[in-house]
C-alpha positions in Angstrom: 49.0 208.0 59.2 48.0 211.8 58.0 49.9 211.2 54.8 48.1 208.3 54.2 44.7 210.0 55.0 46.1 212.3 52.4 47.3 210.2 49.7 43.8 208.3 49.4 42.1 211.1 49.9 43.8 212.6 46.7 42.9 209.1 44.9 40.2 209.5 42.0 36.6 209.2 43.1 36.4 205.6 41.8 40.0 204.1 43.3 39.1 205.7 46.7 35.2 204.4 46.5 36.3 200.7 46.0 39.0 201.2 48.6 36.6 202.3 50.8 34.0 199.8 50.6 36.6 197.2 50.8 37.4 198.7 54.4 33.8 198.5 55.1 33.3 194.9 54.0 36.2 194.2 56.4 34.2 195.6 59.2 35.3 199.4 59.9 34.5 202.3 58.5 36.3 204.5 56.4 34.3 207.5 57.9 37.5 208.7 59.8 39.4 209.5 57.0 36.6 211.6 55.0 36.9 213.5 58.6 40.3 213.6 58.1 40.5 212.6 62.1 43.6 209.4 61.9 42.2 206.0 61.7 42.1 203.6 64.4 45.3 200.7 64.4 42.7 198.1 63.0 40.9 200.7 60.2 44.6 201.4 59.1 45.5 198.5 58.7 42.3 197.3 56.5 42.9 200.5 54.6 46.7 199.4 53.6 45.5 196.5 52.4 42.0 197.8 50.4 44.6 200.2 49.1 47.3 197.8 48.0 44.6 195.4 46.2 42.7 197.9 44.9 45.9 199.1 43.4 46.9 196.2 42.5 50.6 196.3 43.9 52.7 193.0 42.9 54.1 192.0 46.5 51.4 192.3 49.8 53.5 191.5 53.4 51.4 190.8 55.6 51.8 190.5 59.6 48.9 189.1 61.5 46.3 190.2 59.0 43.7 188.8 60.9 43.7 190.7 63.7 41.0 192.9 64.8 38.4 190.8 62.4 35.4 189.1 63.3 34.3 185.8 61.1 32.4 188.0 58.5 35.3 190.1 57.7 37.7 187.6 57.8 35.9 185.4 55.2 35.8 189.0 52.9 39.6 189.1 53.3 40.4 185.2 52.7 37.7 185.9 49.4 39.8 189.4 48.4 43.0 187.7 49.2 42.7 184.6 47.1 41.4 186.7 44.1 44.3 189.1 44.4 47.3 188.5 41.3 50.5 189.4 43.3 52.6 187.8 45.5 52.0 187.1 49.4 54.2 186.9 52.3 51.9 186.5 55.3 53.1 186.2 58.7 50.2 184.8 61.2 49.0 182.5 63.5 46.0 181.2 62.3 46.0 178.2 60.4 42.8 177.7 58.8 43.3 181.3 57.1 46.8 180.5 56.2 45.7 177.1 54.1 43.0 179.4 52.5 45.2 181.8 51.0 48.7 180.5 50.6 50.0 178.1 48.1 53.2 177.6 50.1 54.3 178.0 53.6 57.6 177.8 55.9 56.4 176.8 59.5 58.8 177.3 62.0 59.1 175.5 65.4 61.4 175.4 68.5 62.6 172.2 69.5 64.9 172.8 72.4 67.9 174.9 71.4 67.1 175.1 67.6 64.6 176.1 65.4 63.4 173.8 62.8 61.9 174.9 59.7 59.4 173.1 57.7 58.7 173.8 53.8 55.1 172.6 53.3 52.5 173.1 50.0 
């Protein structure tokens, strides 16, 4: 986590400002890391993906994305998420976010001894 403090730290003003105020509009401040004390699990985790939109990286993974959020926030990242160009591979239990934001989704269930998968759009 320090060389991540670091690396957006080192970011110019504007990248690290809209990074930033994504990671407030998700509900946590960024305040930590202009302390440079280490972020919280939930503030790290908003920052990795601020900084990956912001940056516009092709490919977001995401596991559980939701976690840590309360309804306003969540709504931001659904918005941010649905605007965002690259490709998604989201791994998470809530449903109503998944429709929002993915196009296409593998649901997995166990039946017994097997595992049956489920291609839905």
């Amino acid at each position: 986590m320090e060389e991540l403090t670091k690396e957006i730290l080192s970011l110019d003003k504007e990248k690290r400002g809209k990074i930033f105020t994504l990671v407030s509009c998700l509900g946590s401040s960024p305040k930590s890391l202009a302390d440079k004390s280490p972020p919280s699990p939930g503030v790290w985790q908003k920052l990795m993906i601020a900084r990956a939109i912001v940056e516009e990286v092709p490919l977001l993974i995401l596991d559980e994305p939701t976690n840590h959020m309360d309804l306003p926030s969540l709504e931001i990242l659904e918005e941010a998420l649905i605007r965002y160009e690259g490709i998604i591979i989201c791994i998470s239990h809530d449903k109503d976010f998944m429709e929002k934001v993915c196009t296409l989704s593998l649901h997995l269930e166990k039946k017994e001894q097997e595992t049956i998968a489920t291609l839905m759009n």
